[in-house]
C-alpha positions in Angstrom: -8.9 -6.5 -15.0 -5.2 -5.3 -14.9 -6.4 -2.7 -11.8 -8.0 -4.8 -9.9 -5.1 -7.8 -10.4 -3.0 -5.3 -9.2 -4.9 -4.2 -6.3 -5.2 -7.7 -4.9 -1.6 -8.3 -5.3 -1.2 -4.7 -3.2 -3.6 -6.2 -0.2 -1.3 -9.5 -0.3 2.0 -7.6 0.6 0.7 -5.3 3.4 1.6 -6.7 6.9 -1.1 -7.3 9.0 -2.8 -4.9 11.4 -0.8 -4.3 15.3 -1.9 -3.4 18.7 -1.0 0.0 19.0 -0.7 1.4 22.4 0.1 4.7 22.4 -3.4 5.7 23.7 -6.7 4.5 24.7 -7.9 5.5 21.4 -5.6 4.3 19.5 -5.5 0.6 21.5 -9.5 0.4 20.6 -8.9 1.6 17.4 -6.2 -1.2 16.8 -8.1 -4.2 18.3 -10.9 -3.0 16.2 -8.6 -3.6 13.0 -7.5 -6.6 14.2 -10.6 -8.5 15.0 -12.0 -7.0 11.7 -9.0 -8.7 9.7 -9.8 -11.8 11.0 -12.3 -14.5 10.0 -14.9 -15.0 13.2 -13.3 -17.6 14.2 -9.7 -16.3 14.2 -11.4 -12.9 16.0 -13.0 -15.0 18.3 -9.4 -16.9 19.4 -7.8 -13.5 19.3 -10.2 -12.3 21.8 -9.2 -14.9 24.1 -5.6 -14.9 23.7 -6.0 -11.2 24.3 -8.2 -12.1 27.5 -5.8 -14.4 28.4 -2.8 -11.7 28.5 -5.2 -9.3 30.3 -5.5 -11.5 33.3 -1.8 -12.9 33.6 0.1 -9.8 32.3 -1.7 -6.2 32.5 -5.0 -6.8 35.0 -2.8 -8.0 37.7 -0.8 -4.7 37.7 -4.2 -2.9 38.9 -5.2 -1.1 35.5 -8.5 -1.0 34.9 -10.5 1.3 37.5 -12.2 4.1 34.9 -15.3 4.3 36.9 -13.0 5.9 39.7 -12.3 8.6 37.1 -8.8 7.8 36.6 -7.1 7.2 33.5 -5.8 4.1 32.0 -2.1 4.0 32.4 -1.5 2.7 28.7 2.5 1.7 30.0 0.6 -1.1 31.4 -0.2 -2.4 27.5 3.7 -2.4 26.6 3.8 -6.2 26.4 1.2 -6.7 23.4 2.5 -2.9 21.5 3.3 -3.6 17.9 1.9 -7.4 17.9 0.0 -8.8 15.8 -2.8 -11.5 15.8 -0.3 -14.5 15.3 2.0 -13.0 18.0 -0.8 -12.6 20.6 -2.1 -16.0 20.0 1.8 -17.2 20.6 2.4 -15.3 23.6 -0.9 -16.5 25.1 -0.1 -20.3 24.6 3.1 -19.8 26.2 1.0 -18.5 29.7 -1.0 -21.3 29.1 2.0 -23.2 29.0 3.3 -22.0 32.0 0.5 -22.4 33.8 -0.5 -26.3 33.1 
C-alpha cells in the first residue's frame, strides 16, 4: 500500500508532457504524449488549438509539402517548442482573439 501511495504521489509532481521540436520524430512523438495525457475531451480541444496555431502561425510560412520530397523545416514549429497542453490552448485563444 506504502508503494503504490508513493507512486501516485511520484505521477502527481511530474510536469506535464511538451511539444518537442527538435525533429519530425520527436514533434509526433510529443503530440502523441500529449493527446494521450489528456482526457478525450481535453485531447480533442488540444487538437484544435493545435489546428488553430497551424493555420495562423506555421502553415502560412509554406511548411508542409512532403509529397514533393522535401523535408519539414522543423524551425517552422519554434513557436509551440516546450509548450504544454494549457499553453497551447492559451496561445490559441489569444489568435482567436485577435481575429474576432
Amino acid at each position: 500500500m506504502l508503494l503504490l501511495m508513493l507512486a501516485l504521489a511520484g505521477c502527481a509532481d511530474q510536469p506535464p508532457p511538451t511539444v518537442d521540436a527538435t525533429s519530425e520524430m520527436t514533434l509526433k512523438n510529443s503530440l502523441g504524449q500529449i493527446t494521450s495525457s489528456l482526457t478525450e475531451e481535453e485531447s480533442e480541444q488540444f487538437e484544435y488549438d493545435f489546428s488553430i496555431i497551424m493555420r495562423d502561425e506555421i502553415l502560412p510560412q509554406g511548411i508542409y509539402v512532403r509529397e514533393f520530397g522535401r523535408r519539414v523545416d522543423m524551425e517552422k514549429f519554434r513557436s509551440v517548442h516546450g509548450l504544454n497542453a494549457k499553453e497551447i490552448h492559451a496561445k490559441a485563444q489569444a489568435i482567436r482573439a485577435g481575429k474576432s
